[in-house]
KEMISE-525649 format. One line per field, with one value per residue: chain; x, y, z of N, C-alpha, C in turn. Coordinates in steps of 0.001 Angstrom, whole numbers, plus 524288, in hexadecimal, padded with zeros to 5 digits. Example, Ala and Ser with C-alpha at 12.3 -4.5 7.8 and 13.67 -1.06 7.14 Angstrom:
<atoms>
mol	c(A  A) $
n.c1	c(83386  83232) $
n.c2	c(7E9C6  7F736) $
n.c3	c(81E78  81BA8) $
ca.c1	c(8300C  83566) $
ca.c2	c(7EE6C  7FBDC) $
ca.c3	c(81E78  81BE4) $
c.c1	c(83390  83264) $
c.c2	c(7F31C  8001E) $
c.c3	c(81E78  81EBE) $
</atoms>
This chain:
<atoms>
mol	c(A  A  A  A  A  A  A  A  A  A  A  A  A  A  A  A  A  A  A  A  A  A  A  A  A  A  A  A  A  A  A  A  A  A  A  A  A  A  A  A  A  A  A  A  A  A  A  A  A  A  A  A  A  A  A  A  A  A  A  A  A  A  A  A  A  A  A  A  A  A  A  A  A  A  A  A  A  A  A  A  A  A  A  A  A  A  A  A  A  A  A  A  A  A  A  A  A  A  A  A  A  A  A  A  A  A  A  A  A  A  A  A  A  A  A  A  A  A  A  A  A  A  A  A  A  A  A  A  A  A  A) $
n.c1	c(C9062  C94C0  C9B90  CA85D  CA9C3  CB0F3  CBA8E  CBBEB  CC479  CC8D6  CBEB8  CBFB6  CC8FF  CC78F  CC05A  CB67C  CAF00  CAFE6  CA9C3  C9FAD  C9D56  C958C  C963E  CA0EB  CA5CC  CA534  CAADC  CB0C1  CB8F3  CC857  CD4A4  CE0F4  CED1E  CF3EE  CFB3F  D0462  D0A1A  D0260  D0721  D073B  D062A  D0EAA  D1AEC  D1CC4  D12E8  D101E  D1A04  D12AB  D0B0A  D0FE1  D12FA  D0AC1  D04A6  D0C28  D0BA6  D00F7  CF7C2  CFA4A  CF29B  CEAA7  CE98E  CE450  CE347  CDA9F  CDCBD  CE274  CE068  CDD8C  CE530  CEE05  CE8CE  CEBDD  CF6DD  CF7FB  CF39A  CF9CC  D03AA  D02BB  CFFE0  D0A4B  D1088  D0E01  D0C3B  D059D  CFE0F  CF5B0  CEB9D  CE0C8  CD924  CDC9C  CE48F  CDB61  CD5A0  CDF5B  CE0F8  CD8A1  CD7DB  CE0D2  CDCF8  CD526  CDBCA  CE108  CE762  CE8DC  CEB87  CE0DE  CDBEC  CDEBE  CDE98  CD45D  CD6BB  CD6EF  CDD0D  CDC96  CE4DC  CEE95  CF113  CE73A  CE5EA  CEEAF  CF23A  CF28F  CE8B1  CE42E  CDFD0  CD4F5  CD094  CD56B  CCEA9  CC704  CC163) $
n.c2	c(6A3F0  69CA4  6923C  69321  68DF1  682A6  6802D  67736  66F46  66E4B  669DA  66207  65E1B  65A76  653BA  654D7  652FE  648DB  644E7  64A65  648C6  64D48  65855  65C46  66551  66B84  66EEF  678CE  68222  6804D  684B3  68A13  688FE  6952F  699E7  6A10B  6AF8B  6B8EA  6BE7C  6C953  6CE52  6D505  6D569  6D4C5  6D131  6C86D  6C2B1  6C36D  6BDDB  6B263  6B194  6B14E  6A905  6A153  6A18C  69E73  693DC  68822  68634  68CDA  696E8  69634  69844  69D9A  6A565  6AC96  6B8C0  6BAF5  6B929  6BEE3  6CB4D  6CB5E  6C94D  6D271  6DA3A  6D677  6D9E8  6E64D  6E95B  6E524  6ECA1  6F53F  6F7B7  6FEC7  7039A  6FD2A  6F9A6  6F8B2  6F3F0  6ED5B  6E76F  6E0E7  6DC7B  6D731  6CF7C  6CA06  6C5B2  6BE20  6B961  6B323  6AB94  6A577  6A9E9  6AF6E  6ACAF  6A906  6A6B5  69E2D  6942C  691FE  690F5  68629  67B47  673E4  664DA  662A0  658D3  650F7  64540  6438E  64409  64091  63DEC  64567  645AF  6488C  64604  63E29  6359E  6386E  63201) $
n.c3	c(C073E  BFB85  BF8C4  BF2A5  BE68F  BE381  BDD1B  BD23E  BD1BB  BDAD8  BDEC3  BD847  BDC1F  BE744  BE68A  BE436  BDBFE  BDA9B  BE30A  BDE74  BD542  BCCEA  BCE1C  BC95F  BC20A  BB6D8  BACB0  BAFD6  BAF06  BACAF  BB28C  BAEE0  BB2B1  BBA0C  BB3DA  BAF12  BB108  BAB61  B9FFE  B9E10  BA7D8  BB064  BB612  BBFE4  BC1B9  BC06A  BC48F  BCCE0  BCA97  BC90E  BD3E4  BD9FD  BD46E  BD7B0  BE1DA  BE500  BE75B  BE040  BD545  BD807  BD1B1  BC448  BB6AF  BB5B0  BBB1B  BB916  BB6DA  BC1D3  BC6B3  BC209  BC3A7  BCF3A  BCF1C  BCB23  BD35C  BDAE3  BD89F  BD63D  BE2D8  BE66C  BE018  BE263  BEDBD  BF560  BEF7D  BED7E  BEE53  BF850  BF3AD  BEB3C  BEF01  BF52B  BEE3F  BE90B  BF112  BF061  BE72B  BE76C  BF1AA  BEC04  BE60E  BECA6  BF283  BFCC0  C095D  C0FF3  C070F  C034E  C069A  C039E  BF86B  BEF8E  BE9E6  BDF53  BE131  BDB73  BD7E7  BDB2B  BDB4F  BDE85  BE96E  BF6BC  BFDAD  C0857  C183C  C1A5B  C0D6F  C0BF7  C0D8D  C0535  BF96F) $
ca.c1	c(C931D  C94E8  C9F86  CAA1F  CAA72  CB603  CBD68  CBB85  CCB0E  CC7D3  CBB19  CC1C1  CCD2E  CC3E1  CBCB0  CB0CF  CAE04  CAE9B  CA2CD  C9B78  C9F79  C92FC  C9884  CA29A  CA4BA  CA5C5  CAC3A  CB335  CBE41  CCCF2  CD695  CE663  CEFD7  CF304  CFFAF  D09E7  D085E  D019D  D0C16  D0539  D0793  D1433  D20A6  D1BA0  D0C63  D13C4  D1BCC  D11DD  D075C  D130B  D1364  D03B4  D02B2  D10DF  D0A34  CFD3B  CF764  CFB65  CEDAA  CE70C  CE800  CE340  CE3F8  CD607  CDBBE  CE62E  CDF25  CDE1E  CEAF1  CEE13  CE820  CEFAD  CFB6F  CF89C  CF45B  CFF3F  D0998  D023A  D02D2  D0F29  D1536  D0B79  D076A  D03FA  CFA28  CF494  CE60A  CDE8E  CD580  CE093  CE521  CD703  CD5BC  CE334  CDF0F  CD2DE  CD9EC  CE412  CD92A  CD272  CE08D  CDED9  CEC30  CE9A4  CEAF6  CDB31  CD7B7  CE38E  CD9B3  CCFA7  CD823  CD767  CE11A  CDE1C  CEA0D  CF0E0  CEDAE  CE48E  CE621  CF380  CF37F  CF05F  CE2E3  CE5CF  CDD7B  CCC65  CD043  CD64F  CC814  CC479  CC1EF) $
ca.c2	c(6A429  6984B  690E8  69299  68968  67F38  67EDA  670D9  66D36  66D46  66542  65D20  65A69  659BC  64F11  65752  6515F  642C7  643AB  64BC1  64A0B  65197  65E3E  65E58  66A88  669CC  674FC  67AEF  6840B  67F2C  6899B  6879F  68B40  69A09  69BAC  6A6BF  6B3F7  6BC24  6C1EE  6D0F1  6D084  6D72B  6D1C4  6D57D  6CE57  6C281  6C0CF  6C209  6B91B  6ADF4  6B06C  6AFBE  6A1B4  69CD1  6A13E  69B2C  68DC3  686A7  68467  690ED  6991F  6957D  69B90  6A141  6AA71  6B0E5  6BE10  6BC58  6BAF4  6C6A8  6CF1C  6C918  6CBF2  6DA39  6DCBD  6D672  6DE47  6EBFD  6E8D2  6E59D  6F0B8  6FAFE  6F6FF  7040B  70580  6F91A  6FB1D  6F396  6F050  6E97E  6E272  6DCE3  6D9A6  6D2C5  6CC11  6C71E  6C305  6BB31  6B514  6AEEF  6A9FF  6A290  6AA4A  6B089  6A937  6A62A  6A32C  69BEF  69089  69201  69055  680BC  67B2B  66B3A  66319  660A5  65231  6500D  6415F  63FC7  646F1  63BA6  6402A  64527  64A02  646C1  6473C  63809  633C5  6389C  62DBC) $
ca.c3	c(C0252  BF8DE  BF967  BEF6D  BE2A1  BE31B  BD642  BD011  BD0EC  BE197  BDFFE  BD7DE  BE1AC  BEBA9  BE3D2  BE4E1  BD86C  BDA99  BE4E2  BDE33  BD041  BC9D4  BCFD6  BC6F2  BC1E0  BB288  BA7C2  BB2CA  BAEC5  BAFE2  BB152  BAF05  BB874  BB852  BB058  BB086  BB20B  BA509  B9DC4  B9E2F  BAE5A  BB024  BB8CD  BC57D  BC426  BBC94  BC7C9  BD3B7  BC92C  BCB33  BD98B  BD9E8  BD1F2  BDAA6  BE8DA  BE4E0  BE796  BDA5B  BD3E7  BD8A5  BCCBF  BBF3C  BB291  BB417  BC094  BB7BB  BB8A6  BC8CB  BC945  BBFAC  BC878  BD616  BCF0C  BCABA  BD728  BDD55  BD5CC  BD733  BE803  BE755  BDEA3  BE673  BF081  BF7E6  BEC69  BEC27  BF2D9  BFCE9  BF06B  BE9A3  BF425  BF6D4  BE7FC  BE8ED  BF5C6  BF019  BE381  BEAF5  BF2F3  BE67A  BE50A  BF295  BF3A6  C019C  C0F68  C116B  C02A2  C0057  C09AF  BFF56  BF310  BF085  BE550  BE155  BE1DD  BD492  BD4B8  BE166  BDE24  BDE15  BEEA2  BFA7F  BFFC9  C0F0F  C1B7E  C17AB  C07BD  C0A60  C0D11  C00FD  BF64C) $
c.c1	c(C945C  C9A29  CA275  CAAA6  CB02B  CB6B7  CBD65  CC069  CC9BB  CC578  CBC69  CC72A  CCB94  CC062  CB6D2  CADFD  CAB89  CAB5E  C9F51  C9D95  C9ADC  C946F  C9D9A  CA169  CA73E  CA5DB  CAD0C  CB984  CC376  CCFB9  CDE56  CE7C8  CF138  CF68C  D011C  D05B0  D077F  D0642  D0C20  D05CD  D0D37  D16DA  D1E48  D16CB  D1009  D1722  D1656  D0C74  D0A76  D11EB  D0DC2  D04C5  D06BB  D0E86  D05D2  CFCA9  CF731  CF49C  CEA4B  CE524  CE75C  CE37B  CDF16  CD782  CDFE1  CE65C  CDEE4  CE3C8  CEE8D  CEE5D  CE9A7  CF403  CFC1A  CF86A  CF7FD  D0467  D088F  D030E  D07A1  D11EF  D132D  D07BA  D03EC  D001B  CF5B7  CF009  CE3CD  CDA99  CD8DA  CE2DB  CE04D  CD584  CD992  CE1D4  CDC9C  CD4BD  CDC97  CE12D  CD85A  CD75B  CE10F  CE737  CEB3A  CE93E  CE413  CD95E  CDB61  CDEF0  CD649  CD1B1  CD8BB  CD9DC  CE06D  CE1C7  CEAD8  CEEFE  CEB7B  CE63B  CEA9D  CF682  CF146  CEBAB  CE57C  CE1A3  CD625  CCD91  CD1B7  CD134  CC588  CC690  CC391) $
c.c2	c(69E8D  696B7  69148  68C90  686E6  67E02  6785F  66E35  66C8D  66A91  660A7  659CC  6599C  65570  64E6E  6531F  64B2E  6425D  645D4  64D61  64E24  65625  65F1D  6629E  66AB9  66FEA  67796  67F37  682C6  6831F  686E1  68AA8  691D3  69D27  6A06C  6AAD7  6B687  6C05D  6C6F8  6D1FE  6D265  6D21F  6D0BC  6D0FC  6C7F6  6C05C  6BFC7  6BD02  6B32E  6AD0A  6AE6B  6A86B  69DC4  69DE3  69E6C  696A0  68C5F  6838A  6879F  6951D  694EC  69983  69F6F  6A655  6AC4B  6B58B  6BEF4  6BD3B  6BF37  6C7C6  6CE30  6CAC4  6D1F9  6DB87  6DD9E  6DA92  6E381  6EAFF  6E8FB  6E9CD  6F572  6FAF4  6F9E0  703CB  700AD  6F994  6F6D5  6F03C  6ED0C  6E705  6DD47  6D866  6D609  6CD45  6C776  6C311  6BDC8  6B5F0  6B240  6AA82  6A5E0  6A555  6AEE7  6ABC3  6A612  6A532  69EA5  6954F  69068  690C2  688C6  67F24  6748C  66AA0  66325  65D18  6506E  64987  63F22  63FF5  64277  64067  640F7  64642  6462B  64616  64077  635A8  63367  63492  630AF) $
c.c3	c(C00A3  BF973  BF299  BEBA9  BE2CD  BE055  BD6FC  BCFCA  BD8EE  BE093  BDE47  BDCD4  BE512  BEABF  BE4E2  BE098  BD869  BDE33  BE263  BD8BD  BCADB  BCC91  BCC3B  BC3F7  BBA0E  BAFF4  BAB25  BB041  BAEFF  BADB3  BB1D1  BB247  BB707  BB465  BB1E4  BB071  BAB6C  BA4A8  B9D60  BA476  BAF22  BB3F4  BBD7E  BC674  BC2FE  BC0E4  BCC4E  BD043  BC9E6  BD076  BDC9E  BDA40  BD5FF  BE1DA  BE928  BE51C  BE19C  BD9AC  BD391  BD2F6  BC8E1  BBC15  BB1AC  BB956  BBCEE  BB834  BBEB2  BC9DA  BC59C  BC393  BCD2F  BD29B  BCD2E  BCED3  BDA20  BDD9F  BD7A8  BDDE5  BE7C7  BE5B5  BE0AB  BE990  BF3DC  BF58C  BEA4F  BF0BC  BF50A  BF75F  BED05  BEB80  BF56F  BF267  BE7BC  BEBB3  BF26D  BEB39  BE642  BEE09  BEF08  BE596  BE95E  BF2C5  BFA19  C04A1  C1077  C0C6A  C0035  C0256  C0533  BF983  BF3E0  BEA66  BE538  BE1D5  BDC17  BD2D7  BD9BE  BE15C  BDE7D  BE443  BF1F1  BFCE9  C071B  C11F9  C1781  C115B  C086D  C0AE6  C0B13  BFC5B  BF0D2) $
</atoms>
């Protein structure tokens, strides 16, 4: 299996770029951060969509996952207010959602977030080596 594509905000902090500056990646998408909760989600999603964006690594969402995270907080809410009735296939669906989110234990490793301002951080560990 291929290796996953590395969003252009990593290669750039990685200064993929400056060795191998024709690989830039040109008319790329930029997405804003994810803003509040839509005003048609009731009390209940509106609260656990806060608790989402405040447990998450700051950077992870954008404004183009608004509908992923919709659906994590419907689901959320229906578990929680029944959860007896809440089936193994909505659980797996949540799961899987969540993953994408790098919000479980083993994808949380796989979610990568640049720095704010990479050059304003002292280089540590093999990265001081780098020119």
């Amino acid at each position: 299996m291929p290796a996953l594509r590395k969003p252009t905000t990593i290669l750039e902090a990685n200064g993929a770029f400056e060795r191998n500056p024709a690989r830039t990646r040109t008319n790329e998408p930029k997405a804003s951060g994810i803003g509040p909760a839509p005003a048609y989600l009731d009390e209940q999603e509106q609260g656990i969509w806060d608790e989402i964006v405040r447990n998450c690594a700051a950077g992870v969402f954008q404004s183009s996952d608004r509908v992923l995270l919709e659906g994590i907080c419907r689901l959320i809410r229906t578990w929680r207010t029944d959860p007896y009735h809440f089936g193994t296939k909505s659980m797996t669906l949540l799961l899987s959602m969540l993953a994408r989110c790098g919000m479980t234990p083993s994808d949380r490793s796989r979610v990568s977030v640049p720095p704010s301002d990479p050059k304003d951080k002292p280089k540590t560990g093999l990265a001081s080596f780098r020119r």
